[in-house]
N, C-alpha and C positions, 0 to 999 in steps of 0.2 A: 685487738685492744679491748681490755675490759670497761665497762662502764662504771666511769665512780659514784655515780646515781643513780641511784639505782627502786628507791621506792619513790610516789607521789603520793599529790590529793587533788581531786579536779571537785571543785565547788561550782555551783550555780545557783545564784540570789537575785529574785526580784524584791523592787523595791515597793514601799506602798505608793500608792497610788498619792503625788505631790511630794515626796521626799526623796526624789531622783538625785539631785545637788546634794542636799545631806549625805544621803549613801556614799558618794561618791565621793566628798569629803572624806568622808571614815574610812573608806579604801584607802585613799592618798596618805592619810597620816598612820595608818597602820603599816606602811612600808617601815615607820620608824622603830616598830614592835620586833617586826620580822625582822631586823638588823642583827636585832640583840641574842637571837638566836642562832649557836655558833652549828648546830645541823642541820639547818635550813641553807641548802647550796644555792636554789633561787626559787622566786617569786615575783609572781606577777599579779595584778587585779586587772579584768577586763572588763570593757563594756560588749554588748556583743547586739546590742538595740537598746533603745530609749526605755528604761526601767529594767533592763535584763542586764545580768552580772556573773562574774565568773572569776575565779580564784586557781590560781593553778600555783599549786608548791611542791619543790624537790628534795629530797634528800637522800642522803647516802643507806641509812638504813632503816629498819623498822621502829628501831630507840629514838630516830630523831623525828620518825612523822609520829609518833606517837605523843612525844612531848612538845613538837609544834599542836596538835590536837588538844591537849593541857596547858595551851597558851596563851595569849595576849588578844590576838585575833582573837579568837573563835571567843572569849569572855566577852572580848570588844561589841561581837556585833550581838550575843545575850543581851548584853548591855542595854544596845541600840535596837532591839526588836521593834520597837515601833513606827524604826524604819522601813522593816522587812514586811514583806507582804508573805505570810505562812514560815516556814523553815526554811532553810539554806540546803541543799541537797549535797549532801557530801560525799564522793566515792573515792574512793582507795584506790590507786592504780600502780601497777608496776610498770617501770621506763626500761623501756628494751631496748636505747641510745641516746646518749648525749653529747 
């Protein structure tokens, strides 16, 4: 069986230091961003420790992580930098099963 997912993006974002709850806000309602995007097959926002964060999103091709990367999120949290402690570490990853 082929996988119909076949690209990602795996993010990792600390927050600053007292805007833990914010951050995590703006995760929460950025699910409603990622809806509107018909190549985005899923997403997720993680916590993975107290101020530490992580984004995993999938899509079918490279056209669709490409224009999730020209999207809502990733303005969202420019936006919110001051929630961020330094930049969001973004890697590109290919899904070898879904």
């Amino acid at each position: 069986m082929a996988a119909t997912t076949t690209r990602g993006l795996f993010a990792t974002i600390e927050a600053a230091p007292g805007k833990e709850d914010e951050l995590e806000r703006l995760l929460v309602e950025a699910q409603s961003i990622v809806e509107a995007e018909p190549k985005t097959t899923s997403w997720f926002a993680l916590r993975m420790g107290r101020g530490e964060y992580g984004i995993f999103d999938a899509f079918p091709d490279d056209a669709g992580r490409d224009a999730h990367l020209q999207g809502g999120v990733v303005a969202a949290l420019r936006d919110h930098a001051d929630l961020l402690e330094g930049q969001p570490q973004i890697e590109k990853v290919d899904v070898l099963a879904d």
